[in-house]
C-alpha positions as CSV (number, residue, x, y, z in Angstrom):
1,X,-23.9,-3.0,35.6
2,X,-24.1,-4.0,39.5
3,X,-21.5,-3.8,41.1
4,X,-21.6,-7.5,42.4
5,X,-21.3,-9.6,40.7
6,X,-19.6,-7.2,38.2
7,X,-21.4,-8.6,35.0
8,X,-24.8,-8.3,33.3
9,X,-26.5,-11.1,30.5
10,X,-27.5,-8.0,28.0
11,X,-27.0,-6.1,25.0
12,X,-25.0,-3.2,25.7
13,X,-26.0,0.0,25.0
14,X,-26.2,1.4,21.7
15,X,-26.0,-2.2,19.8
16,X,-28.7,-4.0,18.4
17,X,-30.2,-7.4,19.8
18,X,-28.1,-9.7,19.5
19,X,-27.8,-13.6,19.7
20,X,-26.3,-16.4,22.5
21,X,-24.5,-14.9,25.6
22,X,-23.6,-11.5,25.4
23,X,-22.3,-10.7,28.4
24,X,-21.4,-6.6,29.5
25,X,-18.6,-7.6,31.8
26,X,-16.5,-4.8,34.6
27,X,-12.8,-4.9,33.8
28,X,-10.9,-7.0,36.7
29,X,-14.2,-9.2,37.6
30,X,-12.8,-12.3,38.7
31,X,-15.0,-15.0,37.7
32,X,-14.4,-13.7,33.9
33,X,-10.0,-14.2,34.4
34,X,-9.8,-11.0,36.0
35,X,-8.4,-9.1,32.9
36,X,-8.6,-5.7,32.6
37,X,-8.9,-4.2,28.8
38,X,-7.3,-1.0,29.5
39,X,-10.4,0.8,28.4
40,X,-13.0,2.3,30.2
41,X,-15.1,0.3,33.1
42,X,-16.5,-2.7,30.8
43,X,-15.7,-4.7,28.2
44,X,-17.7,-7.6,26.1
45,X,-18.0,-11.6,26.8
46,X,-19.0,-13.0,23.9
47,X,-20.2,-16.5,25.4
48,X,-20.5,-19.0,23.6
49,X,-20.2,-20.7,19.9
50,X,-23.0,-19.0,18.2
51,X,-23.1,-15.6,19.8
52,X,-22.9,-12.7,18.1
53,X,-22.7,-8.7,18.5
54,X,-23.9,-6.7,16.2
55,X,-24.4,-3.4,14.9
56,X,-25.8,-1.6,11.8
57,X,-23.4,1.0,10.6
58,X,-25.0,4.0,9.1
59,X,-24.0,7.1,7.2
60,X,-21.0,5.1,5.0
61,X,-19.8,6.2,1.7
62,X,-19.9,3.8,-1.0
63,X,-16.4,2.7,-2.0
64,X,-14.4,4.3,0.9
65,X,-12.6,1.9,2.5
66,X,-13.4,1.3,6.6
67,X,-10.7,0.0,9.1
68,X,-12.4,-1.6,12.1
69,X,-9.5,-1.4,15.3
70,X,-10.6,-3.7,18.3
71,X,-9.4,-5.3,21.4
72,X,-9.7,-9.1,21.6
73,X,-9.0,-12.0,23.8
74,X,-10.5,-15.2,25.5
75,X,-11.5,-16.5,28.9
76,X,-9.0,-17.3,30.6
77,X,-8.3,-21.4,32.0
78,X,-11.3,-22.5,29.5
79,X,-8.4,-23.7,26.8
80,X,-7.2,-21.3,24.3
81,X,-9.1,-22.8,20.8
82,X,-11.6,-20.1,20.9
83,X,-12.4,-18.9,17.5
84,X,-13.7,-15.2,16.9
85,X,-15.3,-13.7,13.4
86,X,-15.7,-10.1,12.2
87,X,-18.5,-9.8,9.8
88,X,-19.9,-7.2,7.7
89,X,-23.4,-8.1,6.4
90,X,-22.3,-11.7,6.7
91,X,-18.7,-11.6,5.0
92,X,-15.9,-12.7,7.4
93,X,-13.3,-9.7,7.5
94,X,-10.8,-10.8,10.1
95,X,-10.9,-13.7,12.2
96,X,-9.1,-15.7,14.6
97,X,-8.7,-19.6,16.1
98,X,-6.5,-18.6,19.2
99,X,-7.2,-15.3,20.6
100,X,-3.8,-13.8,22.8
101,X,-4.2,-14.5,26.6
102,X,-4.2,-10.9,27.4
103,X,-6.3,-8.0,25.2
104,X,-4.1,-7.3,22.2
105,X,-5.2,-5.0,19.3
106,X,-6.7,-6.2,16.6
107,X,-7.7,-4.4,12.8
108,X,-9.7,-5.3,9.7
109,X,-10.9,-3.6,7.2
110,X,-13.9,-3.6,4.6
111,X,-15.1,-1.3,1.8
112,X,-18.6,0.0,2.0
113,X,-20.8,-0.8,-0.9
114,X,-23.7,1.2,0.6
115,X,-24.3,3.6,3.5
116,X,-25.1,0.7,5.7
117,X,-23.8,-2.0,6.3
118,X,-24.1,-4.5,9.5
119,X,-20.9,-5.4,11.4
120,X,-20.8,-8.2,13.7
121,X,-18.5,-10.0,16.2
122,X,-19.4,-13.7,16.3
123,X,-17.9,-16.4,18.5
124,X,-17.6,-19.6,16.4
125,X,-15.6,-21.5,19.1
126,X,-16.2,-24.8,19.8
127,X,-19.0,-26.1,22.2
128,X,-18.4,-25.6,25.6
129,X,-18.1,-22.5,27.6
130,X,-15.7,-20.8,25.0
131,X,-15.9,-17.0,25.2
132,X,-14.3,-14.1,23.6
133,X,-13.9,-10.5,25.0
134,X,-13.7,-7.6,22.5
135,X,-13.7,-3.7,23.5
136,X,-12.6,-0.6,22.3
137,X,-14.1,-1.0,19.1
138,X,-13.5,2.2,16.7
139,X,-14.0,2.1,12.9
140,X,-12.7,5.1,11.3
141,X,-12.7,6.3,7.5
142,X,-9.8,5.0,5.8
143,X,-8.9,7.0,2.6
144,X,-7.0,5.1,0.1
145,X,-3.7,6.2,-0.5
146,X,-2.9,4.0,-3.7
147,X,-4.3,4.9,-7.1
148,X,-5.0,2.1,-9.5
149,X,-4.3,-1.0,-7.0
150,X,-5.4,-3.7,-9.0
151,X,-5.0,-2.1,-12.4
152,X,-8.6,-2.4,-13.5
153,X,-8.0,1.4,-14.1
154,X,-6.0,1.0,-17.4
155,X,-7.6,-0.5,-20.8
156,X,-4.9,-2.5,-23.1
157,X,-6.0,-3.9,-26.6
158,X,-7.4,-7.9,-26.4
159,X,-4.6,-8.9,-28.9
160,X,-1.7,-9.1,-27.7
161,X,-2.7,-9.1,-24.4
162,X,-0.4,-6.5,-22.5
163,X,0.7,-3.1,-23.0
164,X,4.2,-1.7,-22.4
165,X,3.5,1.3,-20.0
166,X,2.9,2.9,-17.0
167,X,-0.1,2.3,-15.1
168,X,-2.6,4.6,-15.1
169,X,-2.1,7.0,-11.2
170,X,1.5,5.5,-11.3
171,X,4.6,7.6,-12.0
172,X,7.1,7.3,-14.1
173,X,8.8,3.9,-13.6
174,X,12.0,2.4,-15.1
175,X,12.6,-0.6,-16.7
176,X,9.8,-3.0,-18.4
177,X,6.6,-2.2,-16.7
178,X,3.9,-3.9,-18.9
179,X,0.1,-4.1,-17.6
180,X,-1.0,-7.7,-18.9
Protein backbone atom coordinates (compact mmCIF):
# COMPACT_ATOMS: atom_id res chain seq x y z
CA UNK A 1 0.00 0.00 0.00
CA UNK A 2 1.39 3.84 -0.28
CA UNK A 3 2.92 4.95 2.09
CA UNK A 4 0.65 8.18 2.48
CA UNK A 5 -1.93 7.95 3.16
CA UNK A 6 -1.16 4.47 4.68
CA UNK A 7 -4.41 2.76 3.35
CA UNK A 8 -5.77 1.30 0.06
CA UNK A 9 -9.89 0.69 -1.02
CA UNK A 10 -9.00 -3.17 -2.33
CA UNK A 11 -9.12 -6.69 -1.87
CA UNK A 12 -6.09 -7.82 -0.37
CA UNK A 13 -4.02 -10.25 -1.81
CA UNK A 14 -4.89 -13.78 -1.93
CA UNK A 15 -8.78 -13.19 -1.15
CA UNK A 16 -11.48 -13.23 -3.42
CA UNK A 17 -13.68 -10.07 -4.52
CA UNK A 18 -15.30 -9.07 -2.04
CA UNK A 19 -18.34 -6.65 -1.22
CA UNK A 20 -18.70 -2.81 0.46
CA UNK A 21 -15.42 -1.16 1.87
CA UNK A 22 -12.65 -3.33 2.22
CA UNK A 23 -10.06 -1.40 3.23
CA UNK A 24 -6.01 -2.90 3.45
CA UNK A 25 -5.06 -0.47 6.20
CA UNK A 26 -0.81 0.07 7.65
CA UNK A 27 -0.85 -0.61 11.34
CA UNK A 28 -0.53 2.92 13.35
CA UNK A 29 -2.30 5.02 10.37
CA UNK A 30 -3.87 7.67 12.13
CA UNK A 31 -7.00 8.41 10.37
CA UNK A 32 -8.04 4.60 11.06
CA UNK A 33 -7.49 5.22 15.44
CA UNK A 34 -4.01 4.63 15.03
CA UNK A 35 -4.05 0.94 16.36
CA UNK A 36 -1.50 -1.22 15.72
CA UNK A 37 -2.54 -5.16 15.48
CA UNK A 38 0.70 -6.50 16.50
CA UNK A 39 0.98 -8.36 13.28
CA UNK A 40 2.87 -7.75 10.32
CA UNK A 41 2.58 -4.16 8.38
CA UNK A 42 -1.41 -4.25 7.58
CA UNK A 43 -4.34 -5.19 8.86
CA UNK A 44 -8.18 -5.17 7.49
CA UNK A 45 -11.04 -2.30 7.67
CA UNK A 46 -13.99 -3.85 7.04
CA UNK A 47 -16.17 -0.54 6.28
CA UNK A 48 -19.23 -0.47 6.51
CA UNK A 49 -22.71 -2.59 7.29
CA UNK A 50 -22.73 -4.82 4.44
CA UNK A 51 -19.10 -5.55 3.68
CA UNK A 52 -17.76 -8.61 3.58
CA UNK A 53 -14.29 -10.58 3.21
CA UNK A 54 -14.18 -13.56 1.92
CA UNK A 55 -12.30 -16.54 1.00
CA UNK A 56 -12.92 -20.05 -0.42
CA UNK A 57 -11.10 -22.60 1.63
CA UNK A 58 -9.85 -25.55 -0.31
CA UNK A 59 -8.26 -28.90 0.35
CA UNK A 60 -10.70 -29.63 3.75
CA UNK A 61 -11.57 -33.00 5.00
CA UNK A 62 -14.98 -33.80 5.48
CA UNK A 63 -15.91 -34.07 9.11
CA UNK A 64 -12.70 -32.70 10.66
CA UNK A 65 -13.35 -30.07 12.67
CA UNK A 66 -11.62 -26.40 11.72
CA UNK A 67 -10.84 -23.60 14.38
CA UNK A 68 -10.60 -20.27 12.78
CA UNK A 69 -8.17 -17.83 15.42
CA UNK A 70 -8.46 -14.00 14.38
CA UNK A 71 -7.75 -10.57 15.62
CA UNK A 72 -10.73 -8.16 15.87
CA UNK A 73 -11.72 -4.75 16.82
CA UNK A 74 -13.50 -1.41 15.69
CA UNK A 75 -12.73 2.09 14.65
CA UNK A 76 -11.99 3.88 17.12
CA UNK A 77 -14.35 7.33 18.27
CA UNK A 78 -17.24 6.03 15.66
CA UNK A 79 -19.22 4.47 18.95
CA UNK A 80 -18.61 0.97 19.90
CA UNK A 81 -22.08 -0.94 18.50
CA UNK A 82 -20.29 -2.36 15.67
CA UNK A 83 -21.35 -5.74 14.90
CA UNK A 84 -18.93 -8.42 13.16
CA UNK A 85 -20.03 -12.02 11.57
CA UNK A 86 -17.89 -15.06 10.71
CA UNK A 87 -19.49 -17.16 8.10
CA UNK A 88 -18.85 -20.31 6.45
CA UNK A 89 -20.92 -20.78 3.25
CA UNK A 90 -23.41 -18.47 4.86
CA UNK A 91 -23.74 -19.99 8.47
CA UNK A 92 -22.75 -17.49 11.26
CA UNK A 93 -19.93 -19.23 13.38
CA UNK A 94 -18.90 -16.52 15.77
CA UNK A 95 -19.99 -13.13 15.99
CA UNK A 96 -19.93 -10.13 17.91
CA UNK A 97 -22.12 -6.60 18.79
CA UNK A 98 -19.23 -4.70 20.52
CA UNK A 99 -15.87 -5.47 19.34
CA UNK A 100 -12.87 -4.63 22.27
CA UNK A 101 -11.32 -1.18 21.70
CA UNK A 102 -8.00 -2.63 21.15
CA UNK A 103 -7.25 -5.96 18.86
CA UNK A 104 -8.05 -8.98 21.10
CA UNK A 105 -8.01 -12.58 19.83
CA UNK A 106 -10.81 -14.11 18.73
CA UNK A 107 -11.78 -18.17 17.79
CA UNK A 108 -14.55 -20.04 16.12
CA UNK A 109 -14.84 -23.12 14.87
CA UNK A 110 -16.77 -25.16 12.11
CA UNK A 111 -16.77 -28.69 10.75
CA UNK A 112 -16.13 -29.23 7.11
CA UNK A 113 -18.77 -31.04 5.28
CA UNK A 114 -16.84 -30.88 2.01
CA UNK A 115 -13.27 -29.90 0.84
CA UNK A 116 -14.46 -26.36 0.30
CA UNK A 117 -16.08 -24.40 1.94
CA UNK A 118 -16.24 -20.31 1.85
CA UNK A 119 -15.45 -18.37 5.00
CA UNK A 120 -16.34 -14.85 5.37
CA UNK A 121 -15.95 -11.82 7.73
CA UNK A 122 -18.97 -9.61 7.31
CA UNK A 123 -19.67 -6.29 9.02
CA UNK A 124 -23.40 -6.11 9.96
CA UNK A 125 -23.09 -2.86 12.03
CA UNK A 126 -25.42 -0.36 11.85
CA UNK A 127 -25.50 2.41 9.09
CA UNK A 128 -23.05 4.88 9.45
CA UNK A 129 -19.35 4.71 9.11
CA UNK A 130 -19.07 1.56 11.39
CA UNK A 131 -15.93 -0.52 10.66
CA UNK A 132 -14.29 -3.53 11.89
CA UNK A 133 -10.60 -4.52 11.66
CA UNK A 134 -9.66 -8.22 11.61
CA UNK A 135 -5.95 -9.64 10.99
CA UNK A 136 -3.99 -12.49 11.76
CA UNK A 137 -6.33 -14.83 10.49
CA UNK A 138 -5.08 -18.66 10.77
CA UNK A 139 -7.43 -21.72 10.59
CA UNK A 140 -5.77 -24.72 11.53
CA UNK A 141 -7.01 -28.49 11.64
CA UNK A 142 -8.52 -29.26 14.81
CA UNK A 143 -8.66 -33.02 15.66
CA UNK A 144 -11.32 -34.00 17.92
CA UNK A 145 -10.24 -35.24 21.07
CA UNK A 146 -13.77 -36.54 22.43
CA UNK A 147 -15.21 -39.89 21.18
CA UNK A 148 -18.94 -40.20 20.97
CA UNK A 149 -19.90 -36.36 21.94
CA UNK A 150 -23.34 -36.42 21.44
CA UNK A 151 -23.97 -40.08 21.82
CA UNK A 152 -25.42 -40.68 18.41
CA UNK A 153 -22.63 -43.46 18.43
CA UNK A 154 -24.58 -45.94 20.69
CA UNK A 155 -27.93 -47.77 19.58
CA UNK A 156 -30.44 -48.55 22.73
CA UNK A 157 -33.81 -50.55 22.04
CA UNK A 158 -37.09 -48.03 21.29
CA UNK A 159 -38.89 -49.55 24.36
CA UNK A 160 -37.94 -48.58 27.18
CA UNK A 161 -36.18 -45.84 25.92
CA UNK A 162 -32.58 -45.85 27.73
CA UNK A 163 -30.04 -48.31 28.32
CA UNK A 164 -27.99 -48.69 31.56
CA UNK A 165 -24.31 -48.53 30.24
CA UNK A 166 -21.36 -47.00 29.22
CA UNK A 167 -21.18 -44.96 26.16
CA UNK A 168 -19.82 -46.21 23.45
CA UNK A 169 -15.55 -44.44 23.31
CA UNK A 170 -16.22 -43.78 27.06
CA UNK A 171 -14.44 -45.61 29.91
CA UNK A 172 -15.55 -47.26 32.56
CA UNK A 173 -17.66 -44.91 34.61
CA UNK A 174 -19.29 -45.38 38.15
CA UNK A 175 -22.51 -44.98 39.27
CA UNK A 176 -25.83 -44.93 36.92
CA UNK A 177 -24.70 -43.91 33.58
CA UNK A 178 -27.74 -44.55 31.30
CA UNK A 179 -27.80 -43.29 27.50
CA UNK A 180 -31.57 -42.24 27.06
Amino acid sequence: IPDAPGYVYMNPAGWEESTGGIVVVRNGNGPWGGLDSGGGTNFISIQGSGATLRQTLTGLTPGMTYVVNFLVTHRPGYGNDETLHVNVDGAVIWETNHPEDVFAAAQASFTATGDTHVLAFANDSPDGDKSVFVDEIIIIESPPILSNGDFSADSIPDAPGYVYMNPAGWEESTGGIVVV
